[in-house]
C-alpha positions in Angstrom: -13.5 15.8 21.7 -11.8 12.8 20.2 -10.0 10.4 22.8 -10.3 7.1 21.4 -9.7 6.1 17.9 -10.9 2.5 16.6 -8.8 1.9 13.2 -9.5 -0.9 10.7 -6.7 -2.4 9.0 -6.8 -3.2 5.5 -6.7 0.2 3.2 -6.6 2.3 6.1 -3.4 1.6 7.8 -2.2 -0.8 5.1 -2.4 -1.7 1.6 -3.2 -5.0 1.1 -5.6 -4.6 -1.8 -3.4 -5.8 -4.1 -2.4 -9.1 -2.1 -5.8 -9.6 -1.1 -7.2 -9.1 -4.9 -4.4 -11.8 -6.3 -5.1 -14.2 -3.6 -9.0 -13.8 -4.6 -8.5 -14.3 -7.7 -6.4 -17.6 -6.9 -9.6 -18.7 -5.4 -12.2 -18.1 -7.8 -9.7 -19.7 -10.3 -9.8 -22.9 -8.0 -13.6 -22.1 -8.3 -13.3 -22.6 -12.4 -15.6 -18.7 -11.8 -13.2 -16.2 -14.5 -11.0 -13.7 -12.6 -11.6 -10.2 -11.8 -9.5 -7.2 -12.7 -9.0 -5.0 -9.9 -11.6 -2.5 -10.5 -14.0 -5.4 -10.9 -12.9 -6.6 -7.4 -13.1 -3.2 -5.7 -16.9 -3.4 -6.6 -17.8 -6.0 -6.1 -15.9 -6.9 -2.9 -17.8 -6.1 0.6 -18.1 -7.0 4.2 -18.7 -9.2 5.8 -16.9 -11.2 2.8 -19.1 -14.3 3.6 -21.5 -12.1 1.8 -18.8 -12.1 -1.4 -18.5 -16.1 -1.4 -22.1 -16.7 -1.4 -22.2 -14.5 -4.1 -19.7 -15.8 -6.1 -18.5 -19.2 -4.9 -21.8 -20.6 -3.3 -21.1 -24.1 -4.2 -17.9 -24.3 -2.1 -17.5 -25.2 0.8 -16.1 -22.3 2.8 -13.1 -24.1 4.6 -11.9 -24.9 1.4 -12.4 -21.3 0.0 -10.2 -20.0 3.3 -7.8 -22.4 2.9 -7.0 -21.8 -1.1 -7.0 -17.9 0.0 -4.8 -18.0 3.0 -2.2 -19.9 1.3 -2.3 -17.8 -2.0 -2.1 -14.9 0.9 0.9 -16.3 2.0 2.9 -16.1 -1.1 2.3 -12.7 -1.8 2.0 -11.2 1.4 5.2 -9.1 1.0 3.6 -7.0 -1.1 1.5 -5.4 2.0 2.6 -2.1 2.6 2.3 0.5 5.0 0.3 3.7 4.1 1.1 6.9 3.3 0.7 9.1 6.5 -0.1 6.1 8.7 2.8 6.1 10.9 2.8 9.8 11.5 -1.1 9.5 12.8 -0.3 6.7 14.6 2.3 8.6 16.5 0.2 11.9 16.4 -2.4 9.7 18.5 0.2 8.6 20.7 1.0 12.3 21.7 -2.1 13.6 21.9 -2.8 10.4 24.4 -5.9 9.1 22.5 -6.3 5.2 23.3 -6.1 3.3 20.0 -7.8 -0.1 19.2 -8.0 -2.5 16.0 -11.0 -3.7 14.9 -10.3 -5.8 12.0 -11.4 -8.5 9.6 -7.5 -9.4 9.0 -6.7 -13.1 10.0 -4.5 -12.8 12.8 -1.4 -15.1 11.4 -1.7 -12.0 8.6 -1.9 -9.2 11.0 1.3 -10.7 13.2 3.4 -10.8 10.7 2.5 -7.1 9.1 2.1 -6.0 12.6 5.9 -6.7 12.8 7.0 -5.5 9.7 5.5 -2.3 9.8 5.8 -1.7 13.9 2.2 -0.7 13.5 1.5 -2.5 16.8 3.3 -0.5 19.3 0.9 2.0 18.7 -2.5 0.0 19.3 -3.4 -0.5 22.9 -5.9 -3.4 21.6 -6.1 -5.2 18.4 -9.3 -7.1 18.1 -8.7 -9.1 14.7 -10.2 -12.2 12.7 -13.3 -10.3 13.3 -15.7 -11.4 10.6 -18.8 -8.9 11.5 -17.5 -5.8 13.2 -20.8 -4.6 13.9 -21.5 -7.3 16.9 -17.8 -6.4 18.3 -18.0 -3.0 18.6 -20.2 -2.6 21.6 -17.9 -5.2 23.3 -14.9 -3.2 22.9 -16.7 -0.2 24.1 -17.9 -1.9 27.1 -14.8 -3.5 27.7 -12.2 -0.8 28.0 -15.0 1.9 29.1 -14.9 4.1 26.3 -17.3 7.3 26.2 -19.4 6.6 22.7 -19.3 10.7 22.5 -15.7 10.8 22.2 -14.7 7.9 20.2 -14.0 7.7 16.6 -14.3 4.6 13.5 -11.8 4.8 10.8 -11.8 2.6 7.9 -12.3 2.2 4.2 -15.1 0.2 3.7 -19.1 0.8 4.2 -19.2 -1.6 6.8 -17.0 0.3 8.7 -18.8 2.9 8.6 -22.2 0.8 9.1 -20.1 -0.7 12.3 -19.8 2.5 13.8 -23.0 3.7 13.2 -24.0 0.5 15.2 -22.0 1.3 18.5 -23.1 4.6 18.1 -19.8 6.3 17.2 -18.0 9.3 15.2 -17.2 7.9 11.6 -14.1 8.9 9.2 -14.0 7.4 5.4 -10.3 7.5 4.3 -10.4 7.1 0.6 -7.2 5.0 0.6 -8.9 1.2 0.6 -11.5 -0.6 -1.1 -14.1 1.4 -1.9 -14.9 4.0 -4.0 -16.1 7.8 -3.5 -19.4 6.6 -3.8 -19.8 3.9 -2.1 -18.5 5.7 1.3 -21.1 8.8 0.5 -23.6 6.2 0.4 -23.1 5.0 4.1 -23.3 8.5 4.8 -20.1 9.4 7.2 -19.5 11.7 9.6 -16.4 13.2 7.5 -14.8 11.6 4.4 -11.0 12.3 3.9 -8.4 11.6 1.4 -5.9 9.9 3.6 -5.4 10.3 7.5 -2.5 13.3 7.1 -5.8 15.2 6.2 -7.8 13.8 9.2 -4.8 14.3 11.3 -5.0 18.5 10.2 -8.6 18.7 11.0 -8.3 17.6 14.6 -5.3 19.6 15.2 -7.0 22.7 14.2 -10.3 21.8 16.0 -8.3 20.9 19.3 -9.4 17.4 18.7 -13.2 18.2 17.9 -14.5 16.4 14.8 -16.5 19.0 13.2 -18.7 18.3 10.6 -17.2 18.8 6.7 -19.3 21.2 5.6 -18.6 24.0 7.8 -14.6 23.1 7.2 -14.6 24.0 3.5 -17.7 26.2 3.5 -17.6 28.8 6.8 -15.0 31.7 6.1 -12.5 29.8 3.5 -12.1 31.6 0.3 -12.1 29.7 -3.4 -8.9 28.0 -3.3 -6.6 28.9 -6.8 -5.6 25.5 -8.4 -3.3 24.9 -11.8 -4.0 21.7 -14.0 -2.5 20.8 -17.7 -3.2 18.7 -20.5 0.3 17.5 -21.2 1.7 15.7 -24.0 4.2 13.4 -25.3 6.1 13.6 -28.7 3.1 11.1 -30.1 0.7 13.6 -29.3 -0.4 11.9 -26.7 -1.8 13.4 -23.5 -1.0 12.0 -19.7 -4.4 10.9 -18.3 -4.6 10.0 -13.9 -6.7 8.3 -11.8 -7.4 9.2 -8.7 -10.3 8.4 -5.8 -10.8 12.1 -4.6 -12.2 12.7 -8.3 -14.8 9.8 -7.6 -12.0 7.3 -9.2 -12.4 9.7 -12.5 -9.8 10.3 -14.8 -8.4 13.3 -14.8 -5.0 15.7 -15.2 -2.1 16.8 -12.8 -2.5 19.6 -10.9 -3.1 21.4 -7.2 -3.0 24.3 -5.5 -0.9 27.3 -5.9 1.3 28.2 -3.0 1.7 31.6 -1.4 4.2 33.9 -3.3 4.1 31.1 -6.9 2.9 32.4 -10.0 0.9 29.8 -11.7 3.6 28.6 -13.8 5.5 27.8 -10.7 2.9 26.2 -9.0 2.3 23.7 -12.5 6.1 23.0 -12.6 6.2 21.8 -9.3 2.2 20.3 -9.1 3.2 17.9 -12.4 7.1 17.1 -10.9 5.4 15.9 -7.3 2.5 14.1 -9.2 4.2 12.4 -12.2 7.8 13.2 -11.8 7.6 15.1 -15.5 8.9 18.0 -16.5 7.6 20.2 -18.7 8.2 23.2 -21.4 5.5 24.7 -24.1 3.5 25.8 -21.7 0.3 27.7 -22.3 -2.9 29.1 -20.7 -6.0 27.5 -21.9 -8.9 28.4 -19.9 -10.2 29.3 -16.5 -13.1 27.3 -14.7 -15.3 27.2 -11.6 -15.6 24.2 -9.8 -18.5 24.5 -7.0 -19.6 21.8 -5.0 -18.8 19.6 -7.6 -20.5 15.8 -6.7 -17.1 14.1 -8.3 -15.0 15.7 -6.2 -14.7 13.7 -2.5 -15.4 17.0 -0.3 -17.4 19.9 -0.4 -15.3 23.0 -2.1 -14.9 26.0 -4.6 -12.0 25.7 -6.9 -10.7 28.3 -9.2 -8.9 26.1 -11.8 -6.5 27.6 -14.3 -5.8 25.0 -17.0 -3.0 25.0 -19.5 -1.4 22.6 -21.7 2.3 22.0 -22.0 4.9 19.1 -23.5 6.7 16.8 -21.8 10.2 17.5 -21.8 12.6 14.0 -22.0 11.5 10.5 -20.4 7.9 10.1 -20.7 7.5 7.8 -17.6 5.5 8.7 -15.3 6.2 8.1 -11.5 3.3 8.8 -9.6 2.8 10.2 -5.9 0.3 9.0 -3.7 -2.5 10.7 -4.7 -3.0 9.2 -7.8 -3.8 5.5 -8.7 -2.7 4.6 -12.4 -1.6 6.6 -15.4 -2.3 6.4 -19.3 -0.8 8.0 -22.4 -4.0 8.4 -24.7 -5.3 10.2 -27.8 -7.4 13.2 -27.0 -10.2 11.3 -28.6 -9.8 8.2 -26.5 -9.3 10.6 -23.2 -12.9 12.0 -24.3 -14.4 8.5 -24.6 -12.8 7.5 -21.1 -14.5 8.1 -17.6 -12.9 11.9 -16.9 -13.9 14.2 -14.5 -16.0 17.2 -16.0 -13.5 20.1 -15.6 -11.0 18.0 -17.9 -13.8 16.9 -20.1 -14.1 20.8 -20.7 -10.1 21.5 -21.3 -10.0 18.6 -23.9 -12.9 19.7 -25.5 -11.7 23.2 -25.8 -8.1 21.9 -26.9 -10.0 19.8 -30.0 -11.8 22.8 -31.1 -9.2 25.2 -30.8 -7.4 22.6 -33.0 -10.5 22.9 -35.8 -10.4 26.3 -35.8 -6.4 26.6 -36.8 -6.6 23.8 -39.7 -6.5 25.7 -43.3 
């Protein structure tokens, strides 16, 4: 049973990214070393981040390369937001009485003032931050406030969270809502990978607070779950291509589950006007696939996915939720040449032929 919870910070209870990414950036432009773009940084950025400046910006000193950051940090700082389901975890810890700690990288002058903004604080019996190696922390924090390695629990973002709690001998939880990718959390090898912590927070609800390994969640007794998914296009002919990290940061279309009592249509309608904020008209069934245990996505399932294609009706932009990262309008043949997940790869490629076979 779960009754302590060690959080990290950044990309688990906050985004930073983009702050932290623009105030990197200010540094390796002090460096005269070219900037990255954001999936570029996501890649290449790790922990302990000493391990990033010697990569990088080895002939700097590193006072100076803390200094450029932290006042870059500074300035954009109030773009740190609070994450999507955060606060309700937070709280759902509070009333299931699990203690909650911080273990975190996060300067401390950084963590006071997000700490206060957000009122993320209240809810941590113990921050532990400035932490540049959580790996030689952890068994101090354990030791400290007595905590039962059996029933405690690492939550982060990053491999080295995961690594750290491996180290003090802990339950580990991936949340893919930080730094880094699908792929580089499956390589650490967690206890459970989820998409964001409202996820975690249903699986230790209906385990009475027993993490139980992923497999038998989504494999033992659950049915193939019926999803809807469309190619949808503007006036251009353009379709709508997403991003997101549960499809191994692949690019994809909208789309989700069907609800009890929708018909499919329904279930698009509303899928495509949480996701994008679209609406939609034209719409017509494509093709039906099987997705089983498909490596992109980021947890072991069996979908059922009915795709379609539609129009966009009005305003094409596109306000997206939080499950998805960023957006494109493209031509089909651009969509084909971009990084997409199979199952879409499949619906475009049936949509182009379907498109052969009509020409006179």
């Amino acid at each position: 049973m779960v009754r302590n919870i060690i959080f990290d910070w950044s990309g688990t209870l906050v985004d930073d990214l983009p702050a932290v990414w623009k105030a990197t950036n200010y540094v390796l432009s002090q460096s005269q070393r070219a900037e990255m773009s954001l999936e570029e940084f996501r890649s290449e950025f790790c922990l302990p981040f000493t391990i990033f400046y010697d990569r990088h910006v080895p002939h700097i000193p590193f006072n100076q390369l803390e200094e450029w950051f932290h006042s870059h940090f500074r300035q954009v700082q109030d773009s740190v937001r609070e994450l999507p389901y955060a606060r309700d975890f937070l709280a759902f810890c509070r009333a299931q009485r699990v203690r909650t700690f911080l273990l975190s990288t996060v300067h401390s002058e950084h963590y006071a003032v997000q700490a206060r903004v957000t009122g993320f604080g209240e809810y941590l019996d113990q921050p532990y931050v400035n932490v540049w190696d959580k790996r030689q922390k952890i068994h101090e924090i354990l030791e400290t406030h007595g905590l039962n390695a059996d029933e405690t629990l690492f939550i982060g973002d990053m491999q080295h969270d995961i690594e750290t709690a491996r180290h003090g001998g802990v339950h580990s939880c991936a949340v893919l809502t930080g730094y880094n990718t699908l792929e580089q959390l499956r390589a650490s090898s967690p206890d459970l990978i989820v998409e964001h912590l409202r996820e975690l927070q249903q699986i230790l609800q209906e385990n009475q607070m027993v993490l139980r390994p992923q497999t038998k969640r989504f494999e033992e007794g659950h049915p193939p779950i019926a999803t809807v998914g469309a190619a949808i296009f503007e006036a251009k002919g353009r379709v709508l291509m997403i991003r997101t990290q549960k499809w191994s940061n692949l690019w994809g279309i909208p789309g989700g589950k069907i609800k009890w009592g929708e018909t499919s249509e329904e279930a698009l309608r509303r899928e495509v006007k949480e996701e994008t904020n679209l609406d939609i008209k034209d719409i017509e069934f494509v093709l039906v696939q099987d997705s089983i245990h498909s490596r992109e996505f980021y947890r072991d399932a069996h979908f059922v996915l009915l795709n379609f294609v539609c129009r966009c009706v009005g305003d094409t932009t596109v306000t997206l939720n939080d499950e998805a990262r960023e957006y494109h309008w493209v031509e089909v043949g651009e969509a084909l040449n971009m990084p997409i997940n199979q199952p879409t790869r499949k619906l475009l490629q049936a949509l182009v032929e379907r498109q052969e076979n009509i020409k006179p």
